[in-house]
C-alpha positions in Angstrom: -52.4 -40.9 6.0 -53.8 -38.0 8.0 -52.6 -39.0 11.4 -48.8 -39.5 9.3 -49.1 -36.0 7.8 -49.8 -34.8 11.7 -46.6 -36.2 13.0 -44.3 -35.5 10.3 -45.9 -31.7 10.8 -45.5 -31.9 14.3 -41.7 -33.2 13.9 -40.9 -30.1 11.8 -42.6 -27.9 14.3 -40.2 -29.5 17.2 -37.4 -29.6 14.9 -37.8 -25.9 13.8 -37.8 -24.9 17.4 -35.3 -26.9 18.6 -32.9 -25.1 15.8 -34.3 -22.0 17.3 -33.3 -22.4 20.1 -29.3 -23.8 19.3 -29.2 -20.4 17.1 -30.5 -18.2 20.4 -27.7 -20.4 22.7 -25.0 -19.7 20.3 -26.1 -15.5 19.5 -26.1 -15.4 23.8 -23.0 -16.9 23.8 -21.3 -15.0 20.9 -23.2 -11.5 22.5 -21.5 -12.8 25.8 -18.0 -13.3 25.1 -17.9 -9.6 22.4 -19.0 -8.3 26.0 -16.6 -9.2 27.7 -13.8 -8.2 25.3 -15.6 -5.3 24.7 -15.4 -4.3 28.5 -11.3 -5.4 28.6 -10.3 -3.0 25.3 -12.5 -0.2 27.3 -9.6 -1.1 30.5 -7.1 -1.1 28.2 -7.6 2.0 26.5 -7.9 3.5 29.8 -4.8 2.3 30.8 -2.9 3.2 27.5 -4.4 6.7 28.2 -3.1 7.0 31.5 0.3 5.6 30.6 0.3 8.2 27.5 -0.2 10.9 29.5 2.4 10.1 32.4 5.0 9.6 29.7 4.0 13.4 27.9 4.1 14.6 31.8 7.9 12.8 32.7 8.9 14.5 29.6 8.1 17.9 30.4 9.7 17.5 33.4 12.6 16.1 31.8 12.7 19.4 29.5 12.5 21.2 32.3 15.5 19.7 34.3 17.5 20.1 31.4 16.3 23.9 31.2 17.5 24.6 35.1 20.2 25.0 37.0 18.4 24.4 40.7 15.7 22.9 41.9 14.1 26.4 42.4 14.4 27.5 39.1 12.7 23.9 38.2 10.1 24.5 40.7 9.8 27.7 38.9 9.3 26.2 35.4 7.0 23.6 36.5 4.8 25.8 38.8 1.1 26.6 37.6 -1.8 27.5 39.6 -0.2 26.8 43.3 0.9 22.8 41.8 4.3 22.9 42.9 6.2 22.1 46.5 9.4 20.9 47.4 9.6 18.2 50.2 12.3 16.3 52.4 12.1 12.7 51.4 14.6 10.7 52.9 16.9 13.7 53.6 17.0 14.7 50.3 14.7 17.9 48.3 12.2 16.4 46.2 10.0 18.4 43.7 6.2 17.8 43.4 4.0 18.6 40.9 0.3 18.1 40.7 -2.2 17.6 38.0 -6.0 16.5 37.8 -7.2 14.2 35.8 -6.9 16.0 32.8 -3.1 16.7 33.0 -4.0 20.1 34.1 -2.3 21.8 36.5 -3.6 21.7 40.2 -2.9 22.2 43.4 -5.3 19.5 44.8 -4.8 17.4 42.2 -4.2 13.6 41.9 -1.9 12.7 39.9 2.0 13.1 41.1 4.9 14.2 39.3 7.7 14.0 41.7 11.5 14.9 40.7 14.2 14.0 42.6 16.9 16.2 41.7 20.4 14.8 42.6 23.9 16.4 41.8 26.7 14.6 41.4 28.8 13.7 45.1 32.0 16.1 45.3 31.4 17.8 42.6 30.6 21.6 42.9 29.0 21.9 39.6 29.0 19.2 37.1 26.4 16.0 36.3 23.2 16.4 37.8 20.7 13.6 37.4 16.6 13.8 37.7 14.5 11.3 38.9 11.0 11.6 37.6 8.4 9.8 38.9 4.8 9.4 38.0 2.0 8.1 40.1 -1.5 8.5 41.2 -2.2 10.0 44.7 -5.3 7.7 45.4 -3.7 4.5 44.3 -0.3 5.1 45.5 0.2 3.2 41.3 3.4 4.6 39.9 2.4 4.7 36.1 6.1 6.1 34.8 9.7 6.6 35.5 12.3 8.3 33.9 15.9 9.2 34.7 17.5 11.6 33.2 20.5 14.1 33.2 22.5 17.4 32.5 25.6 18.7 33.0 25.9 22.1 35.0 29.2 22.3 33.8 32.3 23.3 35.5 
């Protein structure tokens, strides 16, 4: 009866941790797979952030466009702390405007808001249409892009 008692004890004993260790597997597995969707929705939001912000920074610069009658006046809404130039792309004036990683205005900064401002052909004054584009500098990544218009009138 003794020696029965022993291996009945000793059955519970290996059950017990046996059952141990399928509860440890599964909490490893479960800790494993909250990990890793953890570390995706922390992408995501950073993503979502960086979208945001493009989209708040296009339409400033769409405000703006609508608020000018040249690209010099834009230039001159748009320009804080040295972020401004214009540039020749493709024989044609483009505006660009820098911020940091904050949306703050820089002159060294990194992220690109570059306007393409393009008045109608034949027209002296009339539609004009903006071509906003933003991107990031390091990643060449355009993150937004919005067209928009005004008319100059006649």
């Amino acid at each position: 009866m003794k020696g029965f008692r022993e291996e009945r004890k000793r059955k519970h004993i290996t059950a017990f941790y046996m059952e141990t260790l399928v509860l440890v597997l599964i909490f490893t597995a479960v800790i494993l797979v909250l990990t890793k969707v953890f570390a995706l929705s922390g992408q995501m939001s950073g993503k979502a952030r960086a979208l945001t912000n493009a989209v708040h920074l296009a339409e400033n610069a769409a405000e703006a466009v609508a608020a000018s009658d040249s690209l010099e006046m834009l230039a001159g809404l748009l320009e804080e702390n040295g972020n401004v130039r214009i540039l020749q792309q493709d024989g044609q004036e483009v505006l660009q405007v820098r911020y940091d990683e904050a949306m703050k205005p820089a002159a060294d900064g990194n992220v690109l808001v570059e306007v393409q401002w393009v008045p109608e052909a034949g027209v002296e004054k009339g539609l004009t249409q903006g071509v906003i584009h933003v991107s990031r500098e390091d990643s060449g990544e355009q993150l937004y892009m919005l067209k928009t218009a005004v008319y100059m009138g006649r």
